[in-house]
C-alpha positions in Angstrom: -186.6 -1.0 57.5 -190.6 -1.7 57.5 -190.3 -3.6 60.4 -188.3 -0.8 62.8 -190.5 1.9 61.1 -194.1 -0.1 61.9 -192.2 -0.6 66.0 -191.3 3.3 66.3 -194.8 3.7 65.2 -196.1 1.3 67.7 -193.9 2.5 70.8 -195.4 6.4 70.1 -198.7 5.3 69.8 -198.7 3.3 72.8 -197.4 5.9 74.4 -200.2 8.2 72.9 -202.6 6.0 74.5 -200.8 6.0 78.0 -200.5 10.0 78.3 -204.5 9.9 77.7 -204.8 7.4 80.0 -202.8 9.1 82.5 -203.9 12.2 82.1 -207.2 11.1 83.2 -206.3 9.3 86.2 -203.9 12.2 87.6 -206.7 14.6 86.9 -209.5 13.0 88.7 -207.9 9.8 90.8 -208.0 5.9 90.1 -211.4 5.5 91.5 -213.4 7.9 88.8 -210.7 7.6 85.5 -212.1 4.2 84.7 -216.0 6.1 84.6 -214.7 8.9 82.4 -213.1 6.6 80.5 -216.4 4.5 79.8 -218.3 7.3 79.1 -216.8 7.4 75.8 -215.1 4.2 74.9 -213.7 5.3 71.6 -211.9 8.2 72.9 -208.3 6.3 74.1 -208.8 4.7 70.5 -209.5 7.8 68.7 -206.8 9.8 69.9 -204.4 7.0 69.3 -204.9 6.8 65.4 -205.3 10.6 65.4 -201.4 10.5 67.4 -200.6 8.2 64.4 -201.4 10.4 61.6 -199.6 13.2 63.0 -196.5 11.5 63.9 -196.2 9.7 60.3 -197.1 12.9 58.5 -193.8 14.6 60.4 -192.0 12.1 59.5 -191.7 11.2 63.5 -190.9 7.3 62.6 -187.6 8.1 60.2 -186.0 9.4 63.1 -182.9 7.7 64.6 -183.6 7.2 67.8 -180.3 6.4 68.5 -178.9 9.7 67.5 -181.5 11.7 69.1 -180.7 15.4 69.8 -182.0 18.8 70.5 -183.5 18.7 67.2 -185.5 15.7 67.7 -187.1 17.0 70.8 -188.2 20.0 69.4 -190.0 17.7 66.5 -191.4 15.4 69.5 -192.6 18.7 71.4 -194.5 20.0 68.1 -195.7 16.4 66.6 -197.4 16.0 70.7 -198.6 19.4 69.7 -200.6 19.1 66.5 -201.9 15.6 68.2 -203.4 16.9 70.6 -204.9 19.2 69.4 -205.8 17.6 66.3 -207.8 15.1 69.1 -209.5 18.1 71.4 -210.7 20.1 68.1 -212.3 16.7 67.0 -214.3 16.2 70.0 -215.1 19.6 70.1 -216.4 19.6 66.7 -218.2 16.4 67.4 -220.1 17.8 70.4 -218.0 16.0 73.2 -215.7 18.4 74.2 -216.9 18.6 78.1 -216.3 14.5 77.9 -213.3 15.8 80.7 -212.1 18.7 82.5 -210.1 20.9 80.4 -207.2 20.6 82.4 -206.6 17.1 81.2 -205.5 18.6 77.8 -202.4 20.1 79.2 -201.6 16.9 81.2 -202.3 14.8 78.8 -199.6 16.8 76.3 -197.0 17.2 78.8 -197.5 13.2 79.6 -196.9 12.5 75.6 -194.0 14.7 75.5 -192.0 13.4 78.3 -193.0 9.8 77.3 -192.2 10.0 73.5 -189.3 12.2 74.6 -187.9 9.5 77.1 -187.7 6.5 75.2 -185.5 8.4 72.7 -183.4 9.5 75.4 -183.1 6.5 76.8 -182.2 5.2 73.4 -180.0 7.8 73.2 -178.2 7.0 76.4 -178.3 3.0 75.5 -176.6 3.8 72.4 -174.0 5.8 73.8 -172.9 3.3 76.3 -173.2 0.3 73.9 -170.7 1.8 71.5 -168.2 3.1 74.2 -168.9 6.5 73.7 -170.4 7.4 77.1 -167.4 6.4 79.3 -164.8 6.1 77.1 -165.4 2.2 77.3 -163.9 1.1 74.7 -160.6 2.3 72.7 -161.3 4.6 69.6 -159.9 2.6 66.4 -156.7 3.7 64.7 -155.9 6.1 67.9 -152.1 5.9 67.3 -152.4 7.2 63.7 -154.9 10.1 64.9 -153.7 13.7 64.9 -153.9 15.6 67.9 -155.9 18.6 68.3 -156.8 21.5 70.4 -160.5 22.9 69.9 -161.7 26.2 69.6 -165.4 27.7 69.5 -168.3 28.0 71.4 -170.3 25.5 73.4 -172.9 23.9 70.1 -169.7 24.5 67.9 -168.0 21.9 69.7 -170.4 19.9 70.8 -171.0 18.8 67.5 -167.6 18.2 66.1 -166.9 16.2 69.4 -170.1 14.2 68.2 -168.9 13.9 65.0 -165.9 12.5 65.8 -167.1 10.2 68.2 -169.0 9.0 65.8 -166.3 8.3 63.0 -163.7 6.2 63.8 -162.2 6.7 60.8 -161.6 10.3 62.0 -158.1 11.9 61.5 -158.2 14.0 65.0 -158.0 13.0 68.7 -158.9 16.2 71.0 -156.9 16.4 73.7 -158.5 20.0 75.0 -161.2 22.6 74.7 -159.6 26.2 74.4 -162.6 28.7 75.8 -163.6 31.5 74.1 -165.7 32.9 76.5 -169.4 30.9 76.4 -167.7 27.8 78.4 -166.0 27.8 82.2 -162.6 26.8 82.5 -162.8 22.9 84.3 -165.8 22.5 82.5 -165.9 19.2 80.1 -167.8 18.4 76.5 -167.8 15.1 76.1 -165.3 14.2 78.3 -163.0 16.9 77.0 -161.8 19.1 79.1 -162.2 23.1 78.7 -158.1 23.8 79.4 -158.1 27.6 79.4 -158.7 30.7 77.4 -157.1 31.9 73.8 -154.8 34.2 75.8 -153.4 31.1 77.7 -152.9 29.0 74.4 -148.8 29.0 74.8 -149.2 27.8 78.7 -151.6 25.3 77.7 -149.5 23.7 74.9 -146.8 23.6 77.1 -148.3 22.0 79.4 -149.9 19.8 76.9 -146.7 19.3 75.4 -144.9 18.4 79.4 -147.7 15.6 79.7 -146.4 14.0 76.3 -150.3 14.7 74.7 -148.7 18.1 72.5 -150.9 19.3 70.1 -150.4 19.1 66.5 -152.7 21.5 65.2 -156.1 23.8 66.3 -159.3 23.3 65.5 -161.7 26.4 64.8 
């Protein structure tokens, strides 16, 4: 547990230092970042412990990478946030706040969100695929004994009971559809389930289910 806390910590302070770094160079070009950058030799360093702080205080570490959702973003966006600013109200305070052109600021915090934010998706992603869950690669467990089920709700309703199931192989259910209730297009898929209809086409669907031998045994709200 030490160990994959102290690497997340690593990876998000490395890329700290990188979004700084970057920042500079797509501000002012290769030839004149490396001068900004030796005008004040402590300031990549600086902002990279500052990053630090921030991200342990949030908590930014205990986050499964793995399992990264919308939720983690928004924690990414506001922990890039608070470091940044926590950095730029530093140096202001310390008298160096004209070290580089103001616009860097936003660069540099639109850099440290899409890098923090892409390694967890790429995690994400890695995770997915590893386990089966992206493709269907791999056969859910105990399928045969699974019950199956026609889904009902909204969009982030079943999002997250598709995820939870996917998730637990131990789970009782096998969806076999999506029935819309009005925030989803019919066609459309969730997680590789397809969105069959609407609630006032629930008898055609079953039977149609029921034609293709995959009859469902019971809704899901």
């Amino acid at each position: 547990m030490v160990i994959r806390l102290s690497a997340v910590t690593l990876l998000d302070c490395l890329a700290a230092a990188l979004s700084l770094l970057i920042a500079i160079t797509l501000r002012v070009g290769d030839e004149r970042a490396a001068d900004y950058v030796s005008q004040l030799p402590i300031g990549v360093p600086l902002f990279t412990i500052v990053a630090g702080g921030v991200f342990l205080a949030l908590g930014l570490p205990r986050r499964a990478w793995r399992c990264a959702s919308i939720g983690d973003g928004i924690v990414v966006a506001e922990a890039a946030s608070l470091a940044v600013a926590a950095f730029w109200i530093a140096l202001w305070a310390a008298g160096l706040g004209n070290w580089l052109p103001r616009s860097v600021v936003v660069i540099q915090w639109l850099c440290l969100i899409v890098l923090m934010g892409g390694m967890r998706s790429l995690r994400r992603v890695l995770s997915d695929f590893s386990n089966g869950r992206a493709l269907d690669l791999t056969p859910l467990t105990g399928a045969e004994e699974r019950r199956r089920v026609l889904l009902i709700g909204g969009c982030a309703t079943i999002e997250q009971v598709l995820r939870r199931l996917e998730q637990d192989n131990d789970a009782s259910f096998e969806p076999v559809g999506i029935i819309n209730d009005g925030s989803l297009h019919d066609d459309m898929r969730v997680r590789g389930v397809p969105v069959l209809g609407s609630i006032g086409d629930l008898s055609a669907i079953v039977a149609g289910l029921r034609a293709k031998g995959k009859g469902p045994e019971c809704l899901l709200y």
